[in-house]
C-alpha positions in Angstrom: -42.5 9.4 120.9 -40.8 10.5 124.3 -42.2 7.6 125.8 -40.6 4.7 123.8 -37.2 6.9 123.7 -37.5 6.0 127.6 -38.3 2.8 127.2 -35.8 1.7 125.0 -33.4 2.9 127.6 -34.8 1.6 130.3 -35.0 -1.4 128.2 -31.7 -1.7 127.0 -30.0 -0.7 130.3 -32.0 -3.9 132.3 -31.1 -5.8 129.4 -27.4 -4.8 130.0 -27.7 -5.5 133.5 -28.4 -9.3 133.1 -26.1 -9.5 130.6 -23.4 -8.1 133.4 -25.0 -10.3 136.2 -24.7 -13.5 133.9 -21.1 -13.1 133.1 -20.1 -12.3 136.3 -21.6 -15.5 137.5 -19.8 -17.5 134.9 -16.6 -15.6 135.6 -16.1 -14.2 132.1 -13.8 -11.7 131.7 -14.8 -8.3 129.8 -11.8 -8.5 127.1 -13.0 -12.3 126.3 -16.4 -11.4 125.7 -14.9 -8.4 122.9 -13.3 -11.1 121.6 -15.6 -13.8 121.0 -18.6 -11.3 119.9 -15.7 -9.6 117.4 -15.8 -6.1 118.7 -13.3 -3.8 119.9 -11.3 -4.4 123.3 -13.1 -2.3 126.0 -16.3 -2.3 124.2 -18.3 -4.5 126.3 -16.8 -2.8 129.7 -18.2 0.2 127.6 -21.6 -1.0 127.2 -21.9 -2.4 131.0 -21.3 0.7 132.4 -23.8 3.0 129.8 -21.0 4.9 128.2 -21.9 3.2 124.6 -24.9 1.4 123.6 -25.0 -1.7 122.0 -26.8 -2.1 118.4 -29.5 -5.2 118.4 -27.1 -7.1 116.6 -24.4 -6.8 119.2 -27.1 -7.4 121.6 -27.8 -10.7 120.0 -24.3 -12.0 120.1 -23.9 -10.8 123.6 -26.7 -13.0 124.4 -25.4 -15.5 122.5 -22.2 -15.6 123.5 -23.0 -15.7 127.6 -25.6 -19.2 126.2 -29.0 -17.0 126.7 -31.0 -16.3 123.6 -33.6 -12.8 123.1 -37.4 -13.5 122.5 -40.5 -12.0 122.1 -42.6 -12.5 124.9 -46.8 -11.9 124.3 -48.0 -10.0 127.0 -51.3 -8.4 126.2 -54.1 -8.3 123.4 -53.1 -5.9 120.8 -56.1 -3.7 118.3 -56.2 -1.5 115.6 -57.4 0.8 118.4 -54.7 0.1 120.8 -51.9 1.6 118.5 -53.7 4.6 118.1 -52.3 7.6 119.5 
């Protein structure tokens, strides 16, 4: 289980990054951003620099919110076999 512990940090954290990149190329201020996803003030400066972590949800309307949408991307053949451990 180690593994995917890792992974979803690693995950999340270049998720976060793009999220940063993409609003500072639109020149949107942290504090709007809180606003327009309905969290607290301060909680997106949180997330950006990995003293919080975002839920899915949040993660969603962050997307959202900067006009970029999450999906599921194929990327290999997966077996019964495969998920074995």
């Amino acid at each position: 289980m180690a593994y995917y512990n890792n992974s979803e940090t690693q995950f999340v954290s270049q998720l976060i990054e793009q999220f940063r990149k993409r609003r500072h190329r639109l020149g949107i201020p942290q504090i709007m951003l809180d606003q327009v996803i309905g969290v607290a003030p301060g909680l997106v400066a949180k997330w950006e620099i990995g003293n919080r972590k975002p839920s899915s949800f949040n993660l969603y309307c962050w997307a959202e919110a900067l006009g970029c949408e999450i999906q599921l991307k194929e990327t290999k053949d997966v077996t019964d076999e495969s998920l074995r451990y």
